[in-house]
Each structure stands twice: as C-alpha cells, then as structure tokens.
TIGU-78983 format. One line per 3 residues: number of its first residue (from 1); their letters; for each residue x, y, z of N, C-alpha, C. Coordinates in pm, whole numbers. Example, Ala and Ser with C-alpha at 12.3 -4.5 7.8 and 13.67 -1.06 7.14 Angstrom:
BEGIN
1> AS> 1319/-569/780/1230/-450/780/1320/-330/780 ~ 1285/-225/708/1367/-106/714/1290/3/787
end
This chain:
BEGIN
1> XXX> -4406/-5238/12065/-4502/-5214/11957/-4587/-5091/11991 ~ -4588/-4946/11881/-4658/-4895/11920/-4793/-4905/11931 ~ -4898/-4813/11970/-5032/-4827/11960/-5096/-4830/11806
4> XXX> -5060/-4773/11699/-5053/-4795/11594/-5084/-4940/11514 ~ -4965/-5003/11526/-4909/-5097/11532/-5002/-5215/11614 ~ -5035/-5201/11718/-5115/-5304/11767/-5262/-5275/11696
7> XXX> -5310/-5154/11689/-5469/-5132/11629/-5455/-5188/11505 ~ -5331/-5176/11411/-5361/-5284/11309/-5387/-5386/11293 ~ -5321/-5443/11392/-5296/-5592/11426/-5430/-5645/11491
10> XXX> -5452/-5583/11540/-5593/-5650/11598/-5733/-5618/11510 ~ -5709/-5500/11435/-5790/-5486/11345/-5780/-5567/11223 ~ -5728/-5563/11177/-5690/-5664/11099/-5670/-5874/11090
13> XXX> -5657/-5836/11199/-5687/-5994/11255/-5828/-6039/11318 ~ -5908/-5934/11312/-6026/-5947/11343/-6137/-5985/11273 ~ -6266/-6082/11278/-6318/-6071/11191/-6472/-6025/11200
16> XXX> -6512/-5950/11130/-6493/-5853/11051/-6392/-5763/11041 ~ -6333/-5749/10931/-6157/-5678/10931/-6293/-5544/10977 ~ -6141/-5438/11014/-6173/-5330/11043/-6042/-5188/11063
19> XXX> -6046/-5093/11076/-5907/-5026/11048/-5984/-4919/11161 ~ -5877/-4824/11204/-5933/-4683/11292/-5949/-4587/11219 ~ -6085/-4491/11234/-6046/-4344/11083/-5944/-4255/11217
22> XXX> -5924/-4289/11352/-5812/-4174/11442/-5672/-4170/11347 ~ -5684/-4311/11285/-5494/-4321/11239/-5550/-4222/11068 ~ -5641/-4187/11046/-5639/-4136/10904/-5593/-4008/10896
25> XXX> -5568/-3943/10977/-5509/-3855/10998/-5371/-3791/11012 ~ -5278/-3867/10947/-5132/-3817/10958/-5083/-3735/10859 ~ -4971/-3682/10870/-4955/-3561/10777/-5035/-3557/10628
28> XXX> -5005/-3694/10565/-5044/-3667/10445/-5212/-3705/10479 ~ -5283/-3775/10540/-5383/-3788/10550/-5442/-3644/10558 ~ -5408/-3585/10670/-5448/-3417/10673/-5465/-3317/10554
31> XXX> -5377/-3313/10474/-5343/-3266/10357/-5464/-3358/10245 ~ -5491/-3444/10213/-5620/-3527/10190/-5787/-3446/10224 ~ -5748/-3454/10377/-5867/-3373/10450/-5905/-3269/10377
34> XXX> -5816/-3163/10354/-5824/-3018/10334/-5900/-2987/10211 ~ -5857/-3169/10097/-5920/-3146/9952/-6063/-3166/9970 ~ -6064/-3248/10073/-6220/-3276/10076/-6312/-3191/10103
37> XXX> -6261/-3097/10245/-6355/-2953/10260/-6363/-2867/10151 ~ -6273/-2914/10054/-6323/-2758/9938/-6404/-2888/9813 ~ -6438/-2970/9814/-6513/-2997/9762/-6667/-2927/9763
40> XXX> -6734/-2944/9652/-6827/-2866/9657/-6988/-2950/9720 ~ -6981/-3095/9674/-7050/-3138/9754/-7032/-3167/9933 ~ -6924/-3166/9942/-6924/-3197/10072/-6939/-3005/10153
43> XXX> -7065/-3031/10207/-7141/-2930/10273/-7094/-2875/10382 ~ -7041/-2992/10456/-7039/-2940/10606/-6925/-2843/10654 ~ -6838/-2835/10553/-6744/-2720/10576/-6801/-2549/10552
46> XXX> -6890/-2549/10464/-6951/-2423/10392/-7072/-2411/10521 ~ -7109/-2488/10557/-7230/-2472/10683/-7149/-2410/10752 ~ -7040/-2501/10853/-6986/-2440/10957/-6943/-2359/10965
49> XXX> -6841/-2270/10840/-6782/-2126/10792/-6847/-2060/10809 ~ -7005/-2043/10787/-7140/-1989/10747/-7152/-1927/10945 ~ -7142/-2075/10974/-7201/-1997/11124/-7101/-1947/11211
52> XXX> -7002/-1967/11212/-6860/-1907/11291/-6859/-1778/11219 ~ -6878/-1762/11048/-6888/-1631/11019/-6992/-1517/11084 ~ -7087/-1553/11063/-7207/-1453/11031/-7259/-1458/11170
55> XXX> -7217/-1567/11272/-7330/-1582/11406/-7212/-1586/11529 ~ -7063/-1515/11503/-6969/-1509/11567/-6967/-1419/11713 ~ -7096/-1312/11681/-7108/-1205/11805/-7170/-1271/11890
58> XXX> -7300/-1349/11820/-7424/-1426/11898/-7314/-1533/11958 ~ -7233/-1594/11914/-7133/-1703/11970/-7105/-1680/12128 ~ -7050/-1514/12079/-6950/-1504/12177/-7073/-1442/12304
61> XXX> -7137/-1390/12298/-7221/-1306/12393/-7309/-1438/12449 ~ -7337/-1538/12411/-7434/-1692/12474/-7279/-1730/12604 ~ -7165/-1725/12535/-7075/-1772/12641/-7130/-1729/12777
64> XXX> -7142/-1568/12769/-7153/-1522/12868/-6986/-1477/12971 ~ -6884/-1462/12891/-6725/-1476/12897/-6712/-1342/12960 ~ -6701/-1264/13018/-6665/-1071/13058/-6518/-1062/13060
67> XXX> -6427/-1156/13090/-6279/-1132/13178/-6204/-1215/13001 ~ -6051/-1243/13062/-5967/-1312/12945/-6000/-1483/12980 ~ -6042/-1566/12863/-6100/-1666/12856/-5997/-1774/12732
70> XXX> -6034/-1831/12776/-5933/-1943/12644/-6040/-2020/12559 ~ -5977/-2017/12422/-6038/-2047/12330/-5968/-2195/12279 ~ -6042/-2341/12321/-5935/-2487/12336/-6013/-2570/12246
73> XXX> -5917/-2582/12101/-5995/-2653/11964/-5947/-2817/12023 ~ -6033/-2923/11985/-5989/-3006/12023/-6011/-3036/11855 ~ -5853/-3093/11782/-5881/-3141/11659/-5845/-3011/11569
76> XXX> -5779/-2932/11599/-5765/-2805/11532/-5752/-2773/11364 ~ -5727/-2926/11309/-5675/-2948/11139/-5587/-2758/11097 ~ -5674/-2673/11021/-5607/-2559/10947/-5644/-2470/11005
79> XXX> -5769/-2492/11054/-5799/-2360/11148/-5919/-2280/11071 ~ -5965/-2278/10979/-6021/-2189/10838/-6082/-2150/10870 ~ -6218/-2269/10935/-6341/-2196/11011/-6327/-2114/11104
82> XXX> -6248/-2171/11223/-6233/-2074/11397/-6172/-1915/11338 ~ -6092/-1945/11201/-6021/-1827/11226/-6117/-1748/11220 ~ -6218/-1780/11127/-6337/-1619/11139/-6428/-1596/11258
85> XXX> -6393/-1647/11379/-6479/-1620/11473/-6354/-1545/11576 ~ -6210/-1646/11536/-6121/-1535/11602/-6096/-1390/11543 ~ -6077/-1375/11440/-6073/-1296/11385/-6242/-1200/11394
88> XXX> -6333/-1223/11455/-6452/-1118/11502/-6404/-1064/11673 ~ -6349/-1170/11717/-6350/-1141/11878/-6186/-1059/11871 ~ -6113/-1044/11794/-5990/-961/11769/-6046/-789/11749
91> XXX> -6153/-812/11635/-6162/-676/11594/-6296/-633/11716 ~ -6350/-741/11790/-6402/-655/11896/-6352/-621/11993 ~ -6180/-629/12029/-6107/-556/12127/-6131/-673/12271
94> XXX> -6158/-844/12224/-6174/-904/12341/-6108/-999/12355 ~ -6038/-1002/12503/-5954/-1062/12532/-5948/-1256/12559 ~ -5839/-1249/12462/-5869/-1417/12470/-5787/-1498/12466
97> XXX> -5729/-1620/12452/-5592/-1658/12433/-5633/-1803/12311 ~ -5607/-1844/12229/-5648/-1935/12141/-5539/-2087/12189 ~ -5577/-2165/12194/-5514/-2324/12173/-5584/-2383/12184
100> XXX> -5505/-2411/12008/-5537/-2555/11898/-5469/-2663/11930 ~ -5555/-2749/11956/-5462/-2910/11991/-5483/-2995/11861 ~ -5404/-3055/11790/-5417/-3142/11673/-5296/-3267/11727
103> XXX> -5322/-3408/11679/-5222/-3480/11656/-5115/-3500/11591 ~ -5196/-3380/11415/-5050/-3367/11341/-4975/-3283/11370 ~ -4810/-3284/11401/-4744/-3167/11452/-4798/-3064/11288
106> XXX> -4768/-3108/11164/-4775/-3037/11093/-4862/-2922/11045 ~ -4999/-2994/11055/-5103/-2935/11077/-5083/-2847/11158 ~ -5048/-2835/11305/-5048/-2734/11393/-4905/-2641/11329
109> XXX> -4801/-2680/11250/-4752/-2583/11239/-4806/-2484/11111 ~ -4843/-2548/11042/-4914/-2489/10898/-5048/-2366/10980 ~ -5119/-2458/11080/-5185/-2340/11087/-5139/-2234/11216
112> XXX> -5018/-2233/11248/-4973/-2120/11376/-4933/-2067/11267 ~ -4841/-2077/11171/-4799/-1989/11048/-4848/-1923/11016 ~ -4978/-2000/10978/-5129/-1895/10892/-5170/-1769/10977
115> XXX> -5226/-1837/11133/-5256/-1703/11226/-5228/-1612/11257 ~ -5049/-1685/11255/-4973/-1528/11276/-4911/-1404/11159 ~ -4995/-1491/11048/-4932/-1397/10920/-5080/-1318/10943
118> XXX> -5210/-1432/10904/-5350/-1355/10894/-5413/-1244/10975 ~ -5344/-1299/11153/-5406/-1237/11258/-5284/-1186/11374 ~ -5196/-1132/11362/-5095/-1117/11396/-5098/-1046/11549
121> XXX> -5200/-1013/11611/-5242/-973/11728/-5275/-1109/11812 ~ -5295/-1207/11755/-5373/-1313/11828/-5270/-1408/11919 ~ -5288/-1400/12040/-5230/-1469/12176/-5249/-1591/12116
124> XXX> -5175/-1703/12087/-5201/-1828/12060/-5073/-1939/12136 ~ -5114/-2046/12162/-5064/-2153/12223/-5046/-2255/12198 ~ -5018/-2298/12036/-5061/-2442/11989/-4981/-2533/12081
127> XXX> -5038/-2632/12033/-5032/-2782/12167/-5030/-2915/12008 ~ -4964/-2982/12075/-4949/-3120/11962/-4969/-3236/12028 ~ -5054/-3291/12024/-5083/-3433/12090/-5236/-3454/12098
130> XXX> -5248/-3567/12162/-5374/-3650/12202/-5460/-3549/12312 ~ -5622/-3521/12327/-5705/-3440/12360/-5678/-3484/12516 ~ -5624/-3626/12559/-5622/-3613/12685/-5486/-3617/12772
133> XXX> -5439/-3614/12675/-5276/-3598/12739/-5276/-3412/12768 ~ -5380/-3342/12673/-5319/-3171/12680/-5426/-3140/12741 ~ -5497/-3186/12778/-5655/-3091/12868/-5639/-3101/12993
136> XXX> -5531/-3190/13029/-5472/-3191/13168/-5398/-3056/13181 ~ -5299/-3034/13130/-5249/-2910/13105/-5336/-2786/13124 ~ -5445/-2764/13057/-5548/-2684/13039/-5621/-2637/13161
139> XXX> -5655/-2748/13246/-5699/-2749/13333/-5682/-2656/13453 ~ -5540/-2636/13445/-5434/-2620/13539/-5486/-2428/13569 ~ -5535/-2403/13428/-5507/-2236/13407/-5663/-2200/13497
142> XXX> -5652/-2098/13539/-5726/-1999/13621/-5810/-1945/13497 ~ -5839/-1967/13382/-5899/-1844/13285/-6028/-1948/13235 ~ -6145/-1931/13228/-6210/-1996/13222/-6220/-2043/13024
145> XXX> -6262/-2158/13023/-6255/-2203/12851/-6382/-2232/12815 ~ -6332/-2213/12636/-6473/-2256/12552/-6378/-2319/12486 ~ -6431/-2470/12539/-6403/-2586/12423/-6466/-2606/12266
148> XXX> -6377/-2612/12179/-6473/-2644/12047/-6412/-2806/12011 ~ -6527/-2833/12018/-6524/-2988/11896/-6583/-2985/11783 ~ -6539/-2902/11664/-6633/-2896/11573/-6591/-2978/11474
151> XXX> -6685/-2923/11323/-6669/-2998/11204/-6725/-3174/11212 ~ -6836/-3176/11293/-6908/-3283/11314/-6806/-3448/11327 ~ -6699/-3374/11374/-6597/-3530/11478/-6694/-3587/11544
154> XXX> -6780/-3520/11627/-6836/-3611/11737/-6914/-3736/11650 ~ -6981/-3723/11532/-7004/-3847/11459/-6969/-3973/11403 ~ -6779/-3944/11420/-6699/-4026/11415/-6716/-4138/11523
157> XXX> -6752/-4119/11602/-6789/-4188/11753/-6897/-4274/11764 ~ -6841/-4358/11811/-7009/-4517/11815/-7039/-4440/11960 ~ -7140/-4497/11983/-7187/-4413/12095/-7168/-4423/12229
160> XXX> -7076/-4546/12256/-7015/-4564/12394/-6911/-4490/12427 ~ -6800/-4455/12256/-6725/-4376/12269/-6711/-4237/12220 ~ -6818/-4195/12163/-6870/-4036/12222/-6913/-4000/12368
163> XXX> -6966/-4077/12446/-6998/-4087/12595/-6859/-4066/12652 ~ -6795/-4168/12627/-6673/-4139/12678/-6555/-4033/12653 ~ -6546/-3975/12535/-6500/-3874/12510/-6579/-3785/12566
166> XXX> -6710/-3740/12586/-6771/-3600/12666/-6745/-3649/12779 ~ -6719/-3731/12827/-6719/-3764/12955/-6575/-3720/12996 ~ -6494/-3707/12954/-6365/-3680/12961/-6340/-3534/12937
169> XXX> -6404/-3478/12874/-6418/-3337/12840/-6473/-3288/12954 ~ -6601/-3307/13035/-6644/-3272/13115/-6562/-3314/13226 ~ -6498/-3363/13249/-6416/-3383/13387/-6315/-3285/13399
172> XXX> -6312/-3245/13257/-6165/-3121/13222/-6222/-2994/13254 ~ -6381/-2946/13272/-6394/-2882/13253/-6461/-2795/13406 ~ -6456/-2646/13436/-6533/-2622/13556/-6670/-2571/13502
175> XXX> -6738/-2485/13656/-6868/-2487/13614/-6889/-2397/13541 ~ -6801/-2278/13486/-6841/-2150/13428/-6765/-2132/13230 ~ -6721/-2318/13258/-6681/-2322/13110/-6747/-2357/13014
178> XXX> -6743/-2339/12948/-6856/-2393/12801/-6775/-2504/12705 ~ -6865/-2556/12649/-6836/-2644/12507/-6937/-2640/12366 ~ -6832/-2580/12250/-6929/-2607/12113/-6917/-2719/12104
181> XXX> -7004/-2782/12005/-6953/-2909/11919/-7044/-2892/11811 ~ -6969/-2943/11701/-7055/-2941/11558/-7136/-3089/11524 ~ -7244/-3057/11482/-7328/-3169/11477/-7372/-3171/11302
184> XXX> -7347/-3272/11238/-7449/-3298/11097/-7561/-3321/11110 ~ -7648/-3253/11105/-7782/-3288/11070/-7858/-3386/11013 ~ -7952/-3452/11031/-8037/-3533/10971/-8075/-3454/10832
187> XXX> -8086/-3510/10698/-8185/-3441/10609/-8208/-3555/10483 ~ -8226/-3462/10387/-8202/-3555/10282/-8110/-3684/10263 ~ -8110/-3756/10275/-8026/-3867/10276/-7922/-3871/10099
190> XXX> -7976/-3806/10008/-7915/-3790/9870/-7778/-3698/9880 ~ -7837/-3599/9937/-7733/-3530/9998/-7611/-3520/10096 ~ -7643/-3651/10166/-7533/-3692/10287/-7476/-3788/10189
193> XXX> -7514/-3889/10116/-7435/-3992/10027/-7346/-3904/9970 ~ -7395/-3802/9896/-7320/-3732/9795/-7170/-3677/9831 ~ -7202/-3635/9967/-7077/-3568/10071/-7011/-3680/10054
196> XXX> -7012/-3801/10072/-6883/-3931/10105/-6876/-4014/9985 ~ -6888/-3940/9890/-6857/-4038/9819/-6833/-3953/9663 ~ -6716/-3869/9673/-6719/-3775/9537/-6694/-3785/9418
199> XXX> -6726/-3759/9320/-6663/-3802/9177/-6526/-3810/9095 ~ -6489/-3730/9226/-6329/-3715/9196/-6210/-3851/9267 ~ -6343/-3910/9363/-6193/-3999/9399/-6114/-3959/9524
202> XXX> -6133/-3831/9594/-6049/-3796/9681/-6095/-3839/9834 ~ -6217/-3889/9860/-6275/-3973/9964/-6224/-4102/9944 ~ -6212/-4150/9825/-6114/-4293/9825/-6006/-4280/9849
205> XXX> -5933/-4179/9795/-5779/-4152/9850/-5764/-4160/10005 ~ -5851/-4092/10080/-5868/-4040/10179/-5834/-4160/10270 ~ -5920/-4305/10221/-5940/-4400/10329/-5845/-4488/10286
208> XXX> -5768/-4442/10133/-5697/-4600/10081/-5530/-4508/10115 ~ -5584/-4410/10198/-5414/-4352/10246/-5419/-4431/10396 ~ -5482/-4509/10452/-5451/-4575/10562/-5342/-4731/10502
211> XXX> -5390/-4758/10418/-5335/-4846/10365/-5131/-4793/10308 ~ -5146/-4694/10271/-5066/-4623/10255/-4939/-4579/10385 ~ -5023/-4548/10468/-4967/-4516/10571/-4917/-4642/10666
214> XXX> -4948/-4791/10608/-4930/-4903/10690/-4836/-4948/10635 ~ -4829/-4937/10507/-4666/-4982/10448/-4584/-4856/10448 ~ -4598/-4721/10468/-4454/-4614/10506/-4401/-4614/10670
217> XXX> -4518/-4730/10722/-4510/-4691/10901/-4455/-4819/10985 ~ -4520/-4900/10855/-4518/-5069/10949/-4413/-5164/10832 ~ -4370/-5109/10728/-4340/-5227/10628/-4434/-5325/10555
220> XXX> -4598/-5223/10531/-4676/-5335/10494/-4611/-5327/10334 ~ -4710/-5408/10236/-4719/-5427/10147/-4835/-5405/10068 ~ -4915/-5376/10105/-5037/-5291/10040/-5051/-5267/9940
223> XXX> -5106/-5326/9822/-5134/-5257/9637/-5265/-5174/9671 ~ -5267/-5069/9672/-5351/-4989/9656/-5466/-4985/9554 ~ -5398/-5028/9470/-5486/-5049/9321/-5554/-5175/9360
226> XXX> -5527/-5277/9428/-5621/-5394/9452/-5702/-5374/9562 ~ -5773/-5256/9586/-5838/-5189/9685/-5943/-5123/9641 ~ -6037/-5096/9652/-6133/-5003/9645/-6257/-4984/9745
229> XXX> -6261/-4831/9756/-6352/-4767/9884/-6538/-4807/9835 ~ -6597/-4797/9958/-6763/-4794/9952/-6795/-4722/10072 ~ -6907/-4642/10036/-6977/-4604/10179/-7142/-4567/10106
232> XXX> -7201/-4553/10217/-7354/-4590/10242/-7412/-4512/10342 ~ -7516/-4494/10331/-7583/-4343/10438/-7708/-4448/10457 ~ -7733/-4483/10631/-7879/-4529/10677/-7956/-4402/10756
235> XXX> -8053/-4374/10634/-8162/-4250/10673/-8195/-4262/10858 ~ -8222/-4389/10885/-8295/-4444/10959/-8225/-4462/11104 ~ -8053/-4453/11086/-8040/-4477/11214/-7908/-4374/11211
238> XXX> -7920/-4288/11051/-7876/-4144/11099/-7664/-4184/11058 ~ -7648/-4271/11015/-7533/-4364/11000/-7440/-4345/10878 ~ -7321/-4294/10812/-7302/-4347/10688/-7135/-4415/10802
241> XXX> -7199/-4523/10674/-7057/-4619/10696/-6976/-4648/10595 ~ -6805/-4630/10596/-6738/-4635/10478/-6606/-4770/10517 ~ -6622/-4806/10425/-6556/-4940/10388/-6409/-4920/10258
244> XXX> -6315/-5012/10300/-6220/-5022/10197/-6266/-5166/10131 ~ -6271/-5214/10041/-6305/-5372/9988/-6189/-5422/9869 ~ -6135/-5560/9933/-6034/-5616/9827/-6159/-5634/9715
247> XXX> -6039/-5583/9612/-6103/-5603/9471/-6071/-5781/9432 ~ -5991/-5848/9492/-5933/-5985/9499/-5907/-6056/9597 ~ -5903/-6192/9539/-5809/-6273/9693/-5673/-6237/9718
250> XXX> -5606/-6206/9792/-5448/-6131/9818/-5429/-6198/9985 ~ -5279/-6149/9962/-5195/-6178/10118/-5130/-6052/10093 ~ -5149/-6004/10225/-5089/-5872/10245/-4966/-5939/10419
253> XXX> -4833/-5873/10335/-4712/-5857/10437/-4700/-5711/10551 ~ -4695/-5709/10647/-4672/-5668/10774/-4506/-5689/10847 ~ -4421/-5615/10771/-4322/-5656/10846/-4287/-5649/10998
256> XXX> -4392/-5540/11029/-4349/-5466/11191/-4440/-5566/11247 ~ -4508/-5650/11225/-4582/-5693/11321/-4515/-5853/11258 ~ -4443/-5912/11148/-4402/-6020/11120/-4488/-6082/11099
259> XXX> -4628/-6040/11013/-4732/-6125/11005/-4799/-6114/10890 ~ -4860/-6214/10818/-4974/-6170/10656/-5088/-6201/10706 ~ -5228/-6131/10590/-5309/-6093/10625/-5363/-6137/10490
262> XXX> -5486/-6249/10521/-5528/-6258/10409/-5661/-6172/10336 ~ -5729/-6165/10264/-5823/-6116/10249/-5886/-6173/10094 ~ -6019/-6200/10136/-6089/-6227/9997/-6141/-6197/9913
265> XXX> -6196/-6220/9820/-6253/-6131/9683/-6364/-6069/9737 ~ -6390/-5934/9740/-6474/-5868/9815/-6488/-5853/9956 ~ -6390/-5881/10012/-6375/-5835/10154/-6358/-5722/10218
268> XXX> -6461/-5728/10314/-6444/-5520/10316/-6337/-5517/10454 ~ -6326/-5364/10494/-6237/-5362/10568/-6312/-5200/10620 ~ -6390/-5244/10776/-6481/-5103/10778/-6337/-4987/10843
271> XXX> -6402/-4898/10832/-6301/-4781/10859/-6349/-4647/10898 ~ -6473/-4593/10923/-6529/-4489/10945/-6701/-4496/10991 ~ -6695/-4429/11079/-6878/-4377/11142/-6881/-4279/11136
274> XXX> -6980/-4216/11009/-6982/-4041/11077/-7170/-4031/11060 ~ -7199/-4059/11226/-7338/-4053/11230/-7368/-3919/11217 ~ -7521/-3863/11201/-7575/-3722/11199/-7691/-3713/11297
277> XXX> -7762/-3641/11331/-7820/-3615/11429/-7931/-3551/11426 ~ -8008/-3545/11516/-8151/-3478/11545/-8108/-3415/11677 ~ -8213/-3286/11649/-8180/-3199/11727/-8240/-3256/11890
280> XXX> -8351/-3341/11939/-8381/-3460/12027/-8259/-3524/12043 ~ -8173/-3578/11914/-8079/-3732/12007/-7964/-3631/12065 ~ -7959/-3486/12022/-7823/-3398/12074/-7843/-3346/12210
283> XXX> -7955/-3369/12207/-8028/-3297/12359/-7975/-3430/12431 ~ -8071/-3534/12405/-7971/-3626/12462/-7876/-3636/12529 ~ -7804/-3677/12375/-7656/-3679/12416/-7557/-3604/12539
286> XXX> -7651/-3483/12494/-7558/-3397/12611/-7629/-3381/12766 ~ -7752/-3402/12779/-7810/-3462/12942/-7723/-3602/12981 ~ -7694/-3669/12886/-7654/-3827/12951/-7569/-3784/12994
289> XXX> -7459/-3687/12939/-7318/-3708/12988/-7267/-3570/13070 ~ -7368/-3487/13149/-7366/-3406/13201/-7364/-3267/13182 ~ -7452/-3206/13062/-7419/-3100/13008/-7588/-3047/12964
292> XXX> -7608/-2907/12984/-7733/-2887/12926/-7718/-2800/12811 ~ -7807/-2827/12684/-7796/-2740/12603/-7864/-2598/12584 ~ -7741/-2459/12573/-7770/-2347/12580/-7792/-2279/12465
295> XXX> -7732/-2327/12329/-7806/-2238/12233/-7750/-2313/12107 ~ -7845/-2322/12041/-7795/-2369/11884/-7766/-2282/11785 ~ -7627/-2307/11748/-7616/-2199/11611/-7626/-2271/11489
298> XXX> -7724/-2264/11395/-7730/-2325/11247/-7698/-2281/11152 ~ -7647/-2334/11009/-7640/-2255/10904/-7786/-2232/10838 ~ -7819/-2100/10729/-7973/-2102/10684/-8055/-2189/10616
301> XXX> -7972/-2337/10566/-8048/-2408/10505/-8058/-2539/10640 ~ -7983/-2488/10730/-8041/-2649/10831/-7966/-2720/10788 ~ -7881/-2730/10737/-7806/-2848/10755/-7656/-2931/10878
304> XXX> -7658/-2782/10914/-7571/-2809/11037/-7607/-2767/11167 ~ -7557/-2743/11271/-7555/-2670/11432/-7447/-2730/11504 ~ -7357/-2565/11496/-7305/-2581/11644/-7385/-2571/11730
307> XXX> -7361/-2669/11865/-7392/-2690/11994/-7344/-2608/12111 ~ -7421/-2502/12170/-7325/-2482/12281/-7407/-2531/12376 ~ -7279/-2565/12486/-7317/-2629/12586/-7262/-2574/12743
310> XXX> -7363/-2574/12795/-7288/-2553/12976/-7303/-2681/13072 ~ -7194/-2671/13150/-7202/-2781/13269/-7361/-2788/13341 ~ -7392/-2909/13328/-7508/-2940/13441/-7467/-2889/13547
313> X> -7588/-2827/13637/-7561/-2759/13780/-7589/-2926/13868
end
C-alpha cells in the first residue's frame, strides 16, 4: 500500500474525517493551482510577483553571494514568480545555477520548457520528488545555496510540522547559505476570506479534486456533486481552515484499500491550514528553529514578505 493510500485510510477512518492538502497537488490538481493564482482576489500571487519583480537587486545583494551559487525552489509549481528574479540576476551577468524541486513530474516539465524558451541562457537542474529525498543531493555540491520556500507554503503547516520541515532545511543547509520563505500577512480578515473562497468555484474544484483523485488512484467512488467545500479565516489565531462537507448521508467505496466510508449529512472532511503571520510570530519562528532574520522584502500594500534568512551562528 502506497503512502497515499494509507493517508486516506487513516484519514478517513479517523474521527474527525480529515484528508492531506500534500496529496492536492497532482497533475491535475496543479493545473487547478495555476487558475487560482490568476484569480483576482486571491492576492498573494500579485504580492509575491511584486517583490521578486521590483526588489530582485535588493534580493540578491542581502544574500551577500560574490562566487557561482545555487538557486533551490522547494515546491517549484510554474515558476512565474522566480522567473523574474532569475531573469534580473541573468541580465546582471551573475552566475548561478537554478533547481526547482516539485512533486509533479509535470509541473517540472511545463516549467523547464518555459525557462528554456523564456530564458535560454539559464543553467537549470530540475529535480522531481519529495524536498527530502533531493536536498540530500544538494547538499553534496561545494556552491553555496539560497533556498526559496515561497508563495506562503509554510502556512500550510500546523506548527509542529513547520518546525520540522525548517528543521530539516536547516540541517541541509551550511553556514554561508541562506533561505527565503514567503509569509501571508496578518490584515484585514475580509480580505483573506475573500482569497479562499471565490465566486467562481475554482477553490472548490481545487479541494473536491482530492476526491477526484481518490477514485482515478484508489478505485474510490466519490459523487462529487454530493460534496461541497467551506472555509473560514480566524482573525485571532491568524488561521483559515477549509473543509469538504457531505451534502448527505452516503457510503463511499475504496477499492484499493477494500473498504467503505460512511459519512453523514453535513459531515466535514478538514483538508487545509494556511495560517498568516505577524512579523513577531516570523521572528519567532525562525529563532526556534535556528535561523536569524536578515531582511524582509514586502509588497507596497503589506500584505505579504519574503523572509530572508541566515543560519544562527
């Protein structure tokens, strides 16, 4: 049984049901993703473009980088944002080598395609797999790296396992390497609802393609239509949480696991954390787990910041 396969099973047999947003991500899930960043409420793509664009020199000169350095996306999706910061450090004649690690092979091939049509000078290395199966790899090289975790992933993370993911990052990493990471901001709370929850439906697609992906992967049986998404933003502890909920009482079939699954009229099924942050809990965050923070890049209305970060001495 793969790992897949068992996270359903135990998610699903659990109570409070519950699903992973890691598995929301497969080819077609990705392709999902992409509609959502060009949505117009959802902000955090137009923030982060904003600062990889316009604050790409300031990026690169905080590294503090002089020699050839590697540029290591953890989560790479299309690439849209990084490309405009690669594409500044190209036309400033500086030497670098780019690898994007994603889980979807596709994704990584869609965007090596793109780079090498858009940016056809650019040294690149894509990598396909899990962040800790390839940072071992990484490790290995003599050229010092700037890790990016952007597009506010790290919010995806309850907070034992954001610890543990920097914690793993930092073990990958030496003392003269750096790490971005993109953080959502605390603000208006009208405005963070608005991001997850669009009028079009494509944030429901988004989470009712896990369901999707359990009957093309596992032999479920899944009516999609007897499904419907919810999510919710807590001002207070910085939180939105998104839910799938049976619209009915149903039995859902599992052939790969040989098992049904009941669920009741209004039964939710959680599936996503994407907390936001204060510029205090990021400081935080990154003293607990060994890292001090060296410079914040924001977009002009505040609603986002990349993080850069250096190893604690």
């Amino acid at each position: 049984m793969n790992s897949f396969a068992k996270d359903v099973d135990s998610g699903l047999s659990a109570s409070p049901k519950s699903l992973s947003s890691k598995y929301f991500y497969d080819d077609e899930g990705s392709r999902i993703f992409q509609q959502i960043m060009d949505l117009p409420e959802y902000y955090l793509t137009n923030c982060e473009l904003e600062i990889l664009t316009e604050q790409a020199a300031a990026i690169y000169e905080a590294t503090q980088f002089h020699a050839h350095f590697n540029i290591v996306e953890l989560g790479a999706g299309d690439g849209a944002k990084t490309r405009e910061l690669l594409r500044h450090l190209l036309e400033q004649g500086i030497d670098f080598t780019y690898i994007p690690i994603d889980i979807s092979e596709e994704a990584i091939k869609l965007l090596t395609a793109d780079l090498r049509q858009q940016l056809p000078r650019l040294q690149i290395h894509p990598k396909v797999g899990d962040y800790f199966s390839v940072l071992k790899e990484v490790k290995t090289n003599e050229s010092p790296n700037l890790f990016l975790f952007l597009g506010a992933n790290i919010g995806n993370y309850l907070p034992d396992a954001a610890d543990d993911l920097l914690e793993m990052i930092r073990r990958h990493m030496r003392g003269d390497d750096k790490l971005m990471v993109g953080f959502d901001l605390k603000k208006n709370p009208l405005i963070i609802a608005a991001a997850y929850n669009d009028d079009q439906g494509i944030t429901r697609g988004f989470n009712l393609n896990l369901l999707s992906r359990i009957n093309r992967e596992l032999g479920g049986d899944f009516d999609r239509e007897r499904f419907d998404f919810y999510s919710y933003y807590n001002p207070i502890n910085g939180e939105v949480r998104s839910f799938i909920i049976s619209r009915e009482e149903q039995t859902v079939h599992i052939r790969a696991l040989g098992k049904q699954f009941a669920f009741r009229k209004g039964e939710w099924v959680y599936t996503e954390l994407s907390r936001k942050y204060s510029f205090r809990e990021i400081k935080a965050l990154a003293t607990k787990n060994g890292f001090q923070v060296l410079k914040h890049f924001c977009d002009r209305r505040g609603y986002f910041t990349d993080s850069l970060w250096g190893v604690s001495p």
